[in-house]
N, C-alpha and C positions, 0 to 999 in steps of 0.2 A: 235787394241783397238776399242770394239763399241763404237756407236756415239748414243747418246739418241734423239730420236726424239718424239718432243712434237705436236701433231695434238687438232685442236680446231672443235671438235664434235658437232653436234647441240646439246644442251639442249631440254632436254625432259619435257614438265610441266606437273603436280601431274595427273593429268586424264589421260597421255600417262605412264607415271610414275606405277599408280596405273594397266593399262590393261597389261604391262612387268611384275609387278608383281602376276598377275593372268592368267597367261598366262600356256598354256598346249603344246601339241605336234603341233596341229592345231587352228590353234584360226582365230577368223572372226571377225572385227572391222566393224559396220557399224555407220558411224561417217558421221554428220553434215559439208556441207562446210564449209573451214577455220578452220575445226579444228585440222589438224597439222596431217592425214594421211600420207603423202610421209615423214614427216619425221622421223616420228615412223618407216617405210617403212625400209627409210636409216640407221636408226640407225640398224637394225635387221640383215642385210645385211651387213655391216662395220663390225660389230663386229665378224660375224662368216668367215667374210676373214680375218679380222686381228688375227684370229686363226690359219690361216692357211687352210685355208678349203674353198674350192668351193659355190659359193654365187650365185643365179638366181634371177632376177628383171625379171616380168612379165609385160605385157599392152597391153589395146585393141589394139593398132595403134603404130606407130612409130614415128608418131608426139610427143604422150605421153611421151615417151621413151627420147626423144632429151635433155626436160629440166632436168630429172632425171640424165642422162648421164653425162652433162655439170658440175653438182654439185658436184657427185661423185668426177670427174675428180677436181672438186676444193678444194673439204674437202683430200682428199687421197693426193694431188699430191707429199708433199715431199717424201714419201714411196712409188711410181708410178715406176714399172723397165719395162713396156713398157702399152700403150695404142693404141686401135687400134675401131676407131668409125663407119670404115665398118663394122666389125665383133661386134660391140658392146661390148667390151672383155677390162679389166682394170686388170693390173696382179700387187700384190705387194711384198716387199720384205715379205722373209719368206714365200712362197706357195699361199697366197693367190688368189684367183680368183673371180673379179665377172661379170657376163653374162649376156647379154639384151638379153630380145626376145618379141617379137610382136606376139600378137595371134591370128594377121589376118586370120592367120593358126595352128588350134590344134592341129599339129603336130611338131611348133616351138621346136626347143631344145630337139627333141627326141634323146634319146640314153644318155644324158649327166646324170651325179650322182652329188648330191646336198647337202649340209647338213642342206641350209634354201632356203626356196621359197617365193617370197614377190609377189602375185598379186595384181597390183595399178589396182583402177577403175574396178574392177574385176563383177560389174552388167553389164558393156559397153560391156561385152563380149559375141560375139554374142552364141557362143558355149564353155560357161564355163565346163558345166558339162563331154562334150567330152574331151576338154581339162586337167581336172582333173583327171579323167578316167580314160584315156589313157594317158596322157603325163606327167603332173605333178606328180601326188603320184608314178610312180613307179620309179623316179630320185631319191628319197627320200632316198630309199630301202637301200642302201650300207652303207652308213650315220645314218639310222635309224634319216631322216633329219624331220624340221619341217618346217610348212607353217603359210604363213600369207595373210589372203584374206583381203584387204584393201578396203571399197568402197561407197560412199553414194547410198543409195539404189535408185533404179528404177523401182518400181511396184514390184508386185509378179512374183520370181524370180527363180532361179537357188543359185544363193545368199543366198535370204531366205530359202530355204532348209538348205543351210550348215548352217547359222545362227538358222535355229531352232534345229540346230547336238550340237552347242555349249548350248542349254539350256535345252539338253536332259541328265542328271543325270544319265544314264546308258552309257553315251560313254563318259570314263573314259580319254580320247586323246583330247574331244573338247572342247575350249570356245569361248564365243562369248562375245561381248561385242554391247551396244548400247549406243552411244557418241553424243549427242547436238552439235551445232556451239557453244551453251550456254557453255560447260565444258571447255573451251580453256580460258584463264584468259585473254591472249592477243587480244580477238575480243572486242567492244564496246557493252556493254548492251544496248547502244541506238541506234545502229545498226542494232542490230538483231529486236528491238523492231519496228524499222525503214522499214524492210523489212515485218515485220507480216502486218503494216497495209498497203505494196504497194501487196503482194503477195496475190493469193487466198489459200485459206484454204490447200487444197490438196498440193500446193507446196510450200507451210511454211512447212506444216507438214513432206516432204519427204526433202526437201535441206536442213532446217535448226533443225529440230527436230530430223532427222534419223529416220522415219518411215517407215514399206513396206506400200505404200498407195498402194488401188488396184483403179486404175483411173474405172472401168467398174463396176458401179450398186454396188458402196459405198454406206452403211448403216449408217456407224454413225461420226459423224463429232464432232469439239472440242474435240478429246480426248486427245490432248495434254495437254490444258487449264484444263482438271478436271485432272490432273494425278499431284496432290499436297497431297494426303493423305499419311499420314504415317502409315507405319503400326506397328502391335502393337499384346504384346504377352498375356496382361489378360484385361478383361471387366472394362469398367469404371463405376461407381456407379451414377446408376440413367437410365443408357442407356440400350435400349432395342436390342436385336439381331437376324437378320436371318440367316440360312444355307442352301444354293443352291451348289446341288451335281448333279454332272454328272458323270457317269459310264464308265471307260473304256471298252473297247471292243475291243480282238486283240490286232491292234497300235496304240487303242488312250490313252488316258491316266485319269485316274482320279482324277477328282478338285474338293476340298470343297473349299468355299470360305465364310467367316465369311463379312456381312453385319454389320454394326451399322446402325441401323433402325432409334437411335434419330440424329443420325450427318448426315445421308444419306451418309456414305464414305466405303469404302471396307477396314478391317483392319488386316484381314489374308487369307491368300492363300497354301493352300496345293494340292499339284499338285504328282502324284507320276504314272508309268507304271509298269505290269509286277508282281504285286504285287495279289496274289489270295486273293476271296473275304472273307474271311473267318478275314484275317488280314486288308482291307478295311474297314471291318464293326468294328471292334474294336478299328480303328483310329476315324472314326467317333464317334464313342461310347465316347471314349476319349475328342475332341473336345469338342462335347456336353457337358460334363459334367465341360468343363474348363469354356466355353462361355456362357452356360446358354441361349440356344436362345427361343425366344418364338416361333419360328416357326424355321423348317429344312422340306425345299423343295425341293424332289427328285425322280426322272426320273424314271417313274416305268417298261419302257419299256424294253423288251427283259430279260438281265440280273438283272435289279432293281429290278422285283416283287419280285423272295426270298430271294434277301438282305434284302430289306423294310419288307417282312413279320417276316425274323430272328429278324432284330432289333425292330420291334414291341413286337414281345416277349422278348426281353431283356430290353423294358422298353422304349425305344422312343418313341417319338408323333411324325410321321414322315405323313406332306403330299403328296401325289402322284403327280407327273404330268407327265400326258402322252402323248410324244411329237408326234404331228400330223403334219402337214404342219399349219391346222390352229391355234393352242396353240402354236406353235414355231413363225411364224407371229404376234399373240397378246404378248407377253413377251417379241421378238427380236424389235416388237415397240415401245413399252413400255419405255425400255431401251434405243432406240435410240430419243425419245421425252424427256429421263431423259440429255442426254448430250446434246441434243439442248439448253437445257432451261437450264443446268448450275445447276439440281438439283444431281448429284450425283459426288464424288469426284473417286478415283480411287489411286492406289500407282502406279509408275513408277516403274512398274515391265513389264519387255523388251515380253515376252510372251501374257501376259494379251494384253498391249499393239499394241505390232505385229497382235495377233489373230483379236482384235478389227477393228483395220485398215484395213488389208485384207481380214473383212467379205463382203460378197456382197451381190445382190440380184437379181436373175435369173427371167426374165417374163416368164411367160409359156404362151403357146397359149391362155390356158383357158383367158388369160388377167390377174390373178392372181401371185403372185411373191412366187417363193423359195428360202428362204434363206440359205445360206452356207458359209462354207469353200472355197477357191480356192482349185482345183483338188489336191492331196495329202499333202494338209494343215490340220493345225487340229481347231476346234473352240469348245475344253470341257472347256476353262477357259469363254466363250462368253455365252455358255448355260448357265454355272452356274452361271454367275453373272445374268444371264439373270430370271432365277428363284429365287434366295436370291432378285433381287429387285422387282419380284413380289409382294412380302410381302410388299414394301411399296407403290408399286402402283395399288395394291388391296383395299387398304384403302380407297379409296372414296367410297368402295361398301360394310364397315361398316356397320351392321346393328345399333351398339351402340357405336357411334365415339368419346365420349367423355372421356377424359383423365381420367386414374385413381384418379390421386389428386382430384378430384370433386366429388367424391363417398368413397372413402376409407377412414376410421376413426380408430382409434386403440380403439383394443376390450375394452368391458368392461363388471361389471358387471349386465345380465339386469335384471330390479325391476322385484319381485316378482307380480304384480300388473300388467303387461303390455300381454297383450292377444297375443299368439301364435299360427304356423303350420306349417305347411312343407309341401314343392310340391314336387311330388312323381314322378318321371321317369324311365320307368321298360323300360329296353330290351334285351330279353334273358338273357343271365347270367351277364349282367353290368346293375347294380341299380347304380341312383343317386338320392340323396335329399338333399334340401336346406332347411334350417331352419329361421324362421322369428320370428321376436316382432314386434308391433306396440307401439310407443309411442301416447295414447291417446289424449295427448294435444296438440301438432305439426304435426301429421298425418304422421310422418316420422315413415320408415317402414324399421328397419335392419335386414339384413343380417347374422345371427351370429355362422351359423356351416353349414357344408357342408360333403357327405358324396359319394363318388365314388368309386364303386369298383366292382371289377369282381369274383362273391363265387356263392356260394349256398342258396337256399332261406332262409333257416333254417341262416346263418350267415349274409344276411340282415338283417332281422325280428329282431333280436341281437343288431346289429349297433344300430339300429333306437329307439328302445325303451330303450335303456340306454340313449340317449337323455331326456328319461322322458315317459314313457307310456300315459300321461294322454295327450299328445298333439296331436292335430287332423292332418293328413294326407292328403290330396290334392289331385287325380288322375282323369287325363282326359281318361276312358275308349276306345274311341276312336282312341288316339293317336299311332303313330308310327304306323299308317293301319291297326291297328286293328279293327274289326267288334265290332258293338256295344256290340253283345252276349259274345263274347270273353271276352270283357275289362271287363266287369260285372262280369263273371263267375273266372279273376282272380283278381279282388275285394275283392268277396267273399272268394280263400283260403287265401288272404293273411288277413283276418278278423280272420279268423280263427286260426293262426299263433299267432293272439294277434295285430294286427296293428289295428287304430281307424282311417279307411278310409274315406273317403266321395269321391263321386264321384262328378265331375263337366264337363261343355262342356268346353274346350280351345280351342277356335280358332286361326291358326297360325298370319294372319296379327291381327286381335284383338286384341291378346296377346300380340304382338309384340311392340303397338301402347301404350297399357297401358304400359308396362313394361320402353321406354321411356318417354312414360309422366311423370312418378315418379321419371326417373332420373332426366330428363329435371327442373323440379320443385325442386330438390333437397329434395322429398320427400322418396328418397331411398340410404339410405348409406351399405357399405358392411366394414364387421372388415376386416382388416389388412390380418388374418390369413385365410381368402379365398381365398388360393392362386392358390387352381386347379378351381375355379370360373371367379376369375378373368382373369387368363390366356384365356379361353373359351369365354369369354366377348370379350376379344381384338381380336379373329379369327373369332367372329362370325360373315360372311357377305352371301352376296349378289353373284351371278353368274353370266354371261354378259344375262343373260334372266332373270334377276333381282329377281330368285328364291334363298331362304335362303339354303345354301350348308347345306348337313347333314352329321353327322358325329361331335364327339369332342364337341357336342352342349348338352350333357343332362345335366350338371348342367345347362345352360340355360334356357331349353326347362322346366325342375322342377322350375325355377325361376319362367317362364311366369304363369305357372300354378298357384304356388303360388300368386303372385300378381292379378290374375285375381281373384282369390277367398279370396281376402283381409278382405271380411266381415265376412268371417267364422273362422276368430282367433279368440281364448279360451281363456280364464283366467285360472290358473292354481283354478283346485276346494281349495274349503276352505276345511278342515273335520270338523264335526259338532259334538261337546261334548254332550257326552249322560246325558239326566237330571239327575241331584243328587236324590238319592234315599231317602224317608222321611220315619220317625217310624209311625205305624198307630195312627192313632189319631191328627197328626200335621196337624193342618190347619193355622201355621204361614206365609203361601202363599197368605192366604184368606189376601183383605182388608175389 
């Protein structure tokens, strides 16, 4: 008659709990001290001997090994039919087996077949990836066994490799997980908050956050402390957004990353490899259209130019950036002065994260710094955030910094009485013009149609005079490099056409200067439904040689014009009734 026997198993809490059940073929735990690896370890290991099946316990050293051994040897013992601590070897009823071995040597435990492999402390090992290589995965083979690499990290690793195998989406065998001292219910929160303010930055971040820190020519610091944003799958009402894209190439992989420009927080992330660009560009396409960003900022380098030009033709407003050593230096600064100072938030997404941590920065002779990846690391989630926050710390070089609530008013209808025109911006086949009123009594100047598009002259000339023919035209002849002769002579056909031109000088800082003053003063409001105007207003800046970028700027550039030639608004004509016709002889006019 059998005999039931009852054994008292460690308990597993919900964060050990939850990584069991997320769990693959291979799985890589890089977990926070104290937060309960060895016995996640044990439990992985018990159970696949109390199946009956051959069980492997890994570690750097044999010191390691002793107190693992001794526990075993306590949780198993009434089921224990022999034990043997030179050989490291615990055998139980029913077949079970489980094996220590030390990896002083990567060649420990050759030959043996396995159906789980547990490596404790698996970064301490001085030759993991030999070890795995060669010794570990192919015990596995007969068992079609599985592993578990257990370890608080130690710098950029061997580790970190498998750990970024588990967040690779295409290796259908791995997970990885990244575990806090904080996820462990059983540590004290004032504990750990205890150790942040005795410990420096870098070894908070690696013993009790589970980061890969790279201790040599670290870039950016606090990122544990901004990794509180949540992320989020549709735009909030009122909030503005950017998208910083980095292009895969080969095996790196490609990230958009969705900025919230009013929270300053990162609120979606899509990361994908492997995928040609053709279906890239139609994710992004998608995105766009969910998020609504007012700026998407992307790498035009190598593979980017015919993406960016495709999606330019299917209707994006996409900006270039083309990465140099020095634009990848101003942006990877940028970024890393936004987590100094506590200005951007981030989601506790283990990747983003990782990459962040183990960005560095190489001095060249020149005395000058490159920034990167560690040697077959990847840093597309670090660019792209690194361009999406461009967009907000671009902003101090604003030409017209002031919020739209201070200029926007919903439309209405304007008095017949109130004198008009429109500034006129030609460039090759993209016209724009912006249409104005002046209110004579308050000297306030709106804003009140707007006109962009890319046709033929003949479907300009169209546009513009269904606005109204009788209303005057604006055009600095000069502009966009044109020769005086030039601007003049296409003046003239478009006079011809039916347009009621006027030519004027517009100067660029001039223009610029008045065009501010009006806002500044509150003396220029824009209706509501200026919405490719207003967009153009909030990009319009400055470049680090403090010149206005071109490009994206002709409702603008037609504004400045406008405004500069303020005194030349019209009143709409009166028509004048033709004298009443009298019988001859009536001279009841006469007094």
């Amino acid at each position: 008659m059998s005999k039931e026997i009852q054994l008292a198993l460690p308990a597993l809490h919900p964060a050990q709990l939850q990584v069991v059940q997320e769990a693959k073929r291979f799985n890589v735990v890089c977990c926070g001290r104290r937060w309960g690896k060895t016995v996640l370890g044990m439990d992985r290991v018990i159970r696949r001997a109390l199946e009956g099946k051959p069980a492997a316990w890994f570690a750097p050293n044999y010191r390691l090994l002793a107190d693992v051994f001794r526990e075993l040897s306590a949780t198993l013992r009434p089921i224990i039919t022999r034990t043997n601590q030179q050989e490291w070897r615990i055998e139980l009823c029913g077949g079970g087996v489980i094996e220590m071995w030390s990896l002083d040597s990567p060649d420990s435990g050759r030959g043996r077949a396995y159906a789980v492999a547990v490596v404790d402390e698996c970064a301490m090992v001085p030759d993991l990836e030999e070890a795995w290589q060669q010794t570990i995965r192919p015990m596995l083979t007969d068992y079609q066994g599985e592993a578990w690499f257990l370890s608080t990290p130690k710098g950029i690793d061997y580790f970190k490799l498998l750990f970024d195998r588990g967040q690779d989406p295409e290796l259908l065998e791995w997970a990885s997980s990244q575990m806090p001292t904080a996820r462990n219910p059983r540590i004290a929160a004032g504990e750990i908050e205890s150790a942040r303010l005795d410990l420096s930055e870098g070894s908070f971040n690696q013993e009790y956050l589970a980061l890969f820190v790279n201790w040599e020519g670290s870039v950016f610091r606090r990122i544990g402390e901004a990794a509180t944003a949540p992320l989020r799958t549709q735009p909030e009402a009122g909030h503005h957004y950017a998208v910083g894209c980095d292009w895969g190439r080969s095996n790196d992989y490609t990230v958009f990353i969705v900025l919230d420009i009013t929270a300053r927080a990162v609120v979606a992330i899509e990361r994908s490899k492997g995928i040609d660009y053709t279906l890239q560009s139609k994710r992004l396409l998608a995105l766009s259209q969910r998020w609504q960003p007012q700026q998407i900022i992307a790498e035009q380098n190598s593979v980017g130019q015919p993406i960016i030009e495709q999606l330019i033709r299917d209707g994006l407003r996409i900006d270039p950036f083309t990465t140099t050593n020095a634009s990848k230096a101003q942006v990877i600064d940028s970024l890393a002065l936004a987590f100094e100072r506590g200005d951007i938030r981030i989601p506790n997404d283990p990747v983003l994260i990782g990459e962040l941590v183990a960005y560095h920065a190489e001095r060249l002779p020149s005395g000058l710094s490159r920034y990167g990846a560690p040697s077959g690391q990847h840093d597309d989630t670090v660019m792209a955030l690194a361009m999406a926050w461009s967009a907000v710390s671009g902003q101090h070089r604003l030409v017209y910094p002031m919020p739209d609530s201070e200029i926007v008013v919903k439309d209405f209808l304007i008095p017949e009485h109130w004198p008009r025109a429109y500034g006129l911006d030609v460039r090759w086949l993209t016209h724009a013009a912006v249409w104005g009123a002046r209110d004579p009594e308050s000297d306030v100047l709106y804003l009140y149609s707007e006109y962009f598009a890319e046709a033929e002259s003949s479907v300009h000339v169209a546009a513009i005079l269904e606005r109204g023919p009788w209303i005057p035209g604006l055009i600095d002849p000069q502009a966009n490099g044109r020769s005086q002769a030039d601007g003049y002579r296409l003046i003239e056909i478009y006079r011809r056409l039916g347009l009621s031109l006027q030519s004027m000088h517009n100067p660029l800082e001039s223009g610029v200067l008045n065009l501010w003053e009006r806002m500044h003063t509150k003396r220029l409001k824009v209706f509501a439904s200026l919405s490719q105007f207003l967009e153009q207003r909030r990009l319009y800046r400055r470049d680090e040689r403090d010149c206005i970028v071109q490009g994206r700027d002709q409702l603008v550039d037609a504004t400045r014009c406008l405004v500069s030639g303020v005194a030349r608004l019209r009143r709409k004509p009166v028509p004048i009734s033709p004298a009443p016709r009298r019988a001859p002889g009536d001279r009841s006019w006469m007094v």
